[in-house]
C-alpha positions in Angstrom: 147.4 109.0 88.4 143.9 108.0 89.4 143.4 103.9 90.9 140.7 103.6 88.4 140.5 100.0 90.0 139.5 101.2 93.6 136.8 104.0 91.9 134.9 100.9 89.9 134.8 99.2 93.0 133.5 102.4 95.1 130.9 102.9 91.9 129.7 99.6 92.1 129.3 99.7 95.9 127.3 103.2 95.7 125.0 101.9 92.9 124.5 98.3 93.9 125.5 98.3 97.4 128.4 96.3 98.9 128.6 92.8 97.5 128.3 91.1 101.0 124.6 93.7 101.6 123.5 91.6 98.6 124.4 88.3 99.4 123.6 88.4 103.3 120.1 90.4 101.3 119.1 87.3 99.2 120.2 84.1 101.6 119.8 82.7 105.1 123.0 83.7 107.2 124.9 80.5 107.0 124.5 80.1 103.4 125.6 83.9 102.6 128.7 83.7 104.7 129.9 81.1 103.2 129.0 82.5 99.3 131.2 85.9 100.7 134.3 82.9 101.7 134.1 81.9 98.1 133.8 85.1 96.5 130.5 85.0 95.0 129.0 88.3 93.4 125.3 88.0 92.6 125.0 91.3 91.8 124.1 91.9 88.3 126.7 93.2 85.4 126.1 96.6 84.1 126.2 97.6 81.1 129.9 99.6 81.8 131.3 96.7 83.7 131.3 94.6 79.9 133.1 97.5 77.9 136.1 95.8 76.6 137.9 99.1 77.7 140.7 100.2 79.8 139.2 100.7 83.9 139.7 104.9 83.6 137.1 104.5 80.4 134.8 101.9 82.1 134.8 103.8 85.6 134.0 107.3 83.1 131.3 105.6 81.4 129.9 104.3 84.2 130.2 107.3 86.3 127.7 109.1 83.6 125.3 106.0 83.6 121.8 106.9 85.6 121.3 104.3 88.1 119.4 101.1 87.8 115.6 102.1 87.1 113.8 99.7 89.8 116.3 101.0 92.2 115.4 104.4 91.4 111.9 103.6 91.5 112.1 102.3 95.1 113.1 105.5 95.9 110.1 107.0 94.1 107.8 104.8 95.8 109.0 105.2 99.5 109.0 108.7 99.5 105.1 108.6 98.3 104.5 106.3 100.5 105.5 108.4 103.3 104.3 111.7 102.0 100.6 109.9 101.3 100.5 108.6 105.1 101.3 111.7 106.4 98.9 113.6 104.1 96.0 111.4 105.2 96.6 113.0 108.5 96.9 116.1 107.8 93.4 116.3 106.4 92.3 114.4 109.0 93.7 117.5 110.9 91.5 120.0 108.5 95.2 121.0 106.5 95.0 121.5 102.6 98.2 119.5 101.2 99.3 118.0 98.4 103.0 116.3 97.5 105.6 116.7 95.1 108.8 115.1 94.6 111.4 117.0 93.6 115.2 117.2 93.7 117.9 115.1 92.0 116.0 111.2 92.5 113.0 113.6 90.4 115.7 114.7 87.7 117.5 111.1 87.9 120.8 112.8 88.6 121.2 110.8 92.0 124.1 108.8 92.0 123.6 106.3 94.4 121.6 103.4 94.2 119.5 103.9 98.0 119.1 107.3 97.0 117.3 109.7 99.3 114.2 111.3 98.3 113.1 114.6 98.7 109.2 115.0 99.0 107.4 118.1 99.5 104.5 118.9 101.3 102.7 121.7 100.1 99.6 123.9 101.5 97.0 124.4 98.7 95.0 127.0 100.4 95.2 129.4 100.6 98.6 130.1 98.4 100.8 133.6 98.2 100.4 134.9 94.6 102.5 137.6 93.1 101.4 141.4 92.8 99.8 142.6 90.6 97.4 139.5 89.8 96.8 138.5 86.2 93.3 137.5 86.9 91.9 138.5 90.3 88.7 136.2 90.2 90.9 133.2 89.8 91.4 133.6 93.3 89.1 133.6 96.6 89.9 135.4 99.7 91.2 133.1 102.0 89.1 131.6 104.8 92.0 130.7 107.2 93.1 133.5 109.5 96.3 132.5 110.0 99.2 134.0 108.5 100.6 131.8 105.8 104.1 131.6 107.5 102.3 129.9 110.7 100.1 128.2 108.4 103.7 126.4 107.3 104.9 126.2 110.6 101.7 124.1 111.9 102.3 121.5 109.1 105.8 121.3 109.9 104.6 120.6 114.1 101.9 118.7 113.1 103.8 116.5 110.9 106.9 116.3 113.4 104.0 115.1 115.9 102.3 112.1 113.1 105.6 110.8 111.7 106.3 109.0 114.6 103.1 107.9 115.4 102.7 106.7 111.3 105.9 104.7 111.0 106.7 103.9 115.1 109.7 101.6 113.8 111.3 104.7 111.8 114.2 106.9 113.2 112.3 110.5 112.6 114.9 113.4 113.0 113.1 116.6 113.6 116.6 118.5 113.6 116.5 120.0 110.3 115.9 123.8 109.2 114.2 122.9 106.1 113.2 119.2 106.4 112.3 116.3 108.2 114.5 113.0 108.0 113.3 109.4 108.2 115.4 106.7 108.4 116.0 103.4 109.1 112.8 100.7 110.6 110.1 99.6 107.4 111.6 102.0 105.3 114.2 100.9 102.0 114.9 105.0 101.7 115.8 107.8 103.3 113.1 110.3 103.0 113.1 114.3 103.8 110.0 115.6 104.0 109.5 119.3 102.8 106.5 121.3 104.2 106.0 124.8 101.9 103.2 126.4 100.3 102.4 127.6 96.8 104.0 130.6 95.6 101.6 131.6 92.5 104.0 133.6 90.0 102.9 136.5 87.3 104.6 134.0 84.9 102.1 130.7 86.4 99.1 132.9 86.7 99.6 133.6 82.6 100.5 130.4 81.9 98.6 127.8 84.3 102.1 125.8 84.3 103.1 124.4 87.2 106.8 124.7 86.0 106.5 128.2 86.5 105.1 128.0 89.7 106.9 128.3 92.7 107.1 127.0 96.3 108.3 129.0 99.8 109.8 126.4 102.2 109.8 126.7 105.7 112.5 127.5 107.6 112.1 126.5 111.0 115.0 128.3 112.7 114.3 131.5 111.4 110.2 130.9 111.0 110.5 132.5 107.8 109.3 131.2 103.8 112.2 131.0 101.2 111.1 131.0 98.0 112.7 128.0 95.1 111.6 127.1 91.9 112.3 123.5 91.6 110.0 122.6 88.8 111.0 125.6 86.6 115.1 123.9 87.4 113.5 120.5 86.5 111.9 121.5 83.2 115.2 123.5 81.9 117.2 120.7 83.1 115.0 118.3 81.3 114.7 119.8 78.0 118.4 121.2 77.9 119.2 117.3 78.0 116.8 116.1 75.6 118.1 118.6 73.0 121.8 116.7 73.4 120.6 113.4 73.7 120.9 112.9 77.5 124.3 114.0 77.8 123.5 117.4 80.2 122.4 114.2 83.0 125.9 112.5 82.2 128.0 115.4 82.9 126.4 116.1 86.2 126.7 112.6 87.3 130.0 112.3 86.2 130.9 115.3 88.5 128.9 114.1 91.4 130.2 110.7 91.3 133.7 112.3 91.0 133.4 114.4 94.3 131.9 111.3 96.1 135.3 109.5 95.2 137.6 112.1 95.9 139.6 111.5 99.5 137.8 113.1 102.5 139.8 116.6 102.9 139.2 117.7 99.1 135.7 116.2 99.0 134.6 118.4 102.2 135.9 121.2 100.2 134.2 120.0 96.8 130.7 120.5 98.4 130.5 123.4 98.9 129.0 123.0 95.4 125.4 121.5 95.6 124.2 119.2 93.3 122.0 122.3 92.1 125.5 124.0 91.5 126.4 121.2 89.6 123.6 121.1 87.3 123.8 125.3 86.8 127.5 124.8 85.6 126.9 121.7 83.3 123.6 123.2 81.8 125.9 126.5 81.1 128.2 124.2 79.1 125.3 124.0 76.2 126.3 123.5 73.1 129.6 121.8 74.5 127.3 119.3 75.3 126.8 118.5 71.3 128.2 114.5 71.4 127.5 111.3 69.7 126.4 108.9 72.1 128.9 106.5 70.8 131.9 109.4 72.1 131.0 110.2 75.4 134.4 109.9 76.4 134.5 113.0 75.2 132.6 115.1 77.7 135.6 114.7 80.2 137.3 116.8 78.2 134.3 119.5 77.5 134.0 119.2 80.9 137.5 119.7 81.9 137.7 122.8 79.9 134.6 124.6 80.8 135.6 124.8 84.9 139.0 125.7 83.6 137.6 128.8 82.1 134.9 129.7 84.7 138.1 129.5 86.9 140.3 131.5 84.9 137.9 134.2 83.5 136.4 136.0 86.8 133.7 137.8 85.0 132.6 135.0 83.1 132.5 133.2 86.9 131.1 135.8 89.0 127.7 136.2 86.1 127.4 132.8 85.6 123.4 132.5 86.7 121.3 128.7 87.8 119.0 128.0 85.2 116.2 129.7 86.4 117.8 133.1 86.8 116.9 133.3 90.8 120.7 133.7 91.6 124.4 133.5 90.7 126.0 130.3 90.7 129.4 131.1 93.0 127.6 133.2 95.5 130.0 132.5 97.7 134.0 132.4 98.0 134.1 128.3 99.5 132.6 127.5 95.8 135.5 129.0 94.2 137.9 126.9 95.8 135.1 124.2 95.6 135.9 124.6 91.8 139.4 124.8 92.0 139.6 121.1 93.4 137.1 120.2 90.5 139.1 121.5 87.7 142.2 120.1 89.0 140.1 116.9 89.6 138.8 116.8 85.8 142.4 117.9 84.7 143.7 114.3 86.2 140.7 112.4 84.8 141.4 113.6 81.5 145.3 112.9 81.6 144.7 109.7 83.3 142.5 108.1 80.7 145.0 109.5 78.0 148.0 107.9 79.8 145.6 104.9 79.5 144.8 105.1 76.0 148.4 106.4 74.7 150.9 104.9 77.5 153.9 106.1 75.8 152.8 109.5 75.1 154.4 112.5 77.0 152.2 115.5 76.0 148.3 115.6 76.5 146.5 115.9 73.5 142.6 116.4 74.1 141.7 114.9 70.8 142.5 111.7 71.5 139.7 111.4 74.6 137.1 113.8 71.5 137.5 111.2 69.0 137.6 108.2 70.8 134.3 105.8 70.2 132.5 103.7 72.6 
């Protein structure tokens, strides 16, 4: 059975931070140690925390809750902050850039409350546009000579070069394929930064949407562009969860938040599934997702049976596309066994809260968790 006890604790901790962070945070050294001596919490009460509920039903409630809106908004703000400084410089340099967040702090699917933030830098001229063009005189031919995988490249240099110099206090790790990492010094985030450049699709030159416009990131290892859609992901994701009330965003923080508490041997196994996984399988739950806001409660059961048939039915599994159509979910044979630790994960959520909720019961019956109200 599941120490629903220890998980609120660990929830609370990833959303608010340890209780002794935000003492020592708020008061002068002295006073703080002796507020941890006593006990004292001055972290605020959410709105799961006050469910007169059993702890399994609390912690599941909580688990599907977005986290704390000014907290997100740090996150928000830091990584602009960051992307803005080093975009300043880059024109300074003569480079055509722009930002855009993206990733799960832009969706609100992060889970932790000092989230990192994802911020892309991307090239606005020239940009790669798809064959044939829609509308050739939308387009100029471009003035750099440069290719534009070494235009990408020089932004990724040049900004490995003014980080440092921008934010001197700021651990700036340059090691990454894809992405830069600051830490630590003046900032209150983690930030990646993301250099790419446009990728002008058939479907954005009909449409002038920039949800159907895509982006090639630069890889540094290989000095090669990989093409993503994020904000095609982001508007699917979006609107799939405004049709069912916001419960597409509960189910994928639920199942984050449940990896991030597994123990250490099945969670290394359990991400092998991204977060971008994560959101592919709960958008492909649909109209599973059809529940009252008052019976949430009964997701863990939706979701408990739709990874027991993408693990049973192979087909089903091995078609199962991301939102966005640009590949197949389980692409690779660690995300099968990656979904074999979640199923047997959401199997023992499920019978744990029903032990909760009928303690003398020896048979699992789903209904109980499907009609239960909140």
């Amino acid at each position: 059975m599941i120490d629903f006890e220890k998980r609120l604790t660990s929830l609370k901790e990833r959303r608010q931070g340890s209780r002794e962070r935000a003492i020592f945070e708020s008061m002068d050294s002295m006073t703080a140690t002796n507020a941890i001596h006593r006990g004292f919490d001055i972290r605020e009460k959410e709105a799961f925390e006050n469910l007169r509920e059993s702890a399994g039903v609390k912690y599941t409630i909580g688990a599907m809750a977005p986290v704390e809106e000014k907290s997100t908004q740090i996150s928000i703000d830091e990584g602009n902050r960051v992307a803005e400084s080093l975009i300043r410089s880059l024109n300074n340099l003569g480079e055509s850039v722009i930002t855009r967040l993206q990733g799960s702090v832009a969706l609100d699917i992060h889970i932790k409350g000092h989230s990192d933030v994802d911020m892309l830098i991307i090239v606005t001229n020239p940009v790669n546009v798809e064959q044939p063009q829609i509308v050739p005189s939308l387009y100029t031919e471009a003035t750099d000579p440069r290719s534009l995988v070494n235009i990408a490249k020089d932004i990724r240099y040049k900004s490995e070069a003014i980080l440092p110099n921008n934010f001197p206090r700021v651990d700036v790790d340059c090691s990454g394929n894809k992405s830069i990492a600051l830490s630590g010094g003046s900032l209150k985030r983690k930030v990646d930064i993301v250099p790419a450049v446009w990728f002008d699709s058939i479907k954005y030159q009909q449409s002038s949407d920039e949800s159907e416009r895509g982006i090639k990131i630069y890889n540094k290892k290989d000095h090669e562009l990989i093409l993503n859609f994020p904000f095609t992901h982001i508007k699917l994701i979006n609107e799939r969860d405004q049709r069912y009330q916001g419960n597409l965003k509960c189910v994928i923080r639920l199942m984050k938040n449940m990896i991030a508490d597994m123990p250490e041997g099945k969670k290394q196994i359990a991400k092998k599934l991204s977060s971008y996984d994560l959101a592919s399988i709960a958008y492909d739950m649909d109209m599973s997702l059809s529940v009252a806001s008052y019976m949430r409660l009964g997701l863990v059961e939706k979701i408990r049976s739709h990874l027991f048939t993408l693990l049973a039915v192979k087909v089903y599994r091995e078609n199962l596309d991301v939102p966005d159509k640009s590949r197949k979910v389980f692409d690779h044979d660690s995300k099968v066994k990656a979904l074999e630790v979640l199923e047997k994960e959401f199997s023992d959520l499920a019978l744990s809260i029903y032990k909760e909720l009928n303690p003398y019961s020896e048979n699992y019956d789903s209904s109980v968790i499907l009609s239960k109200s909140i």
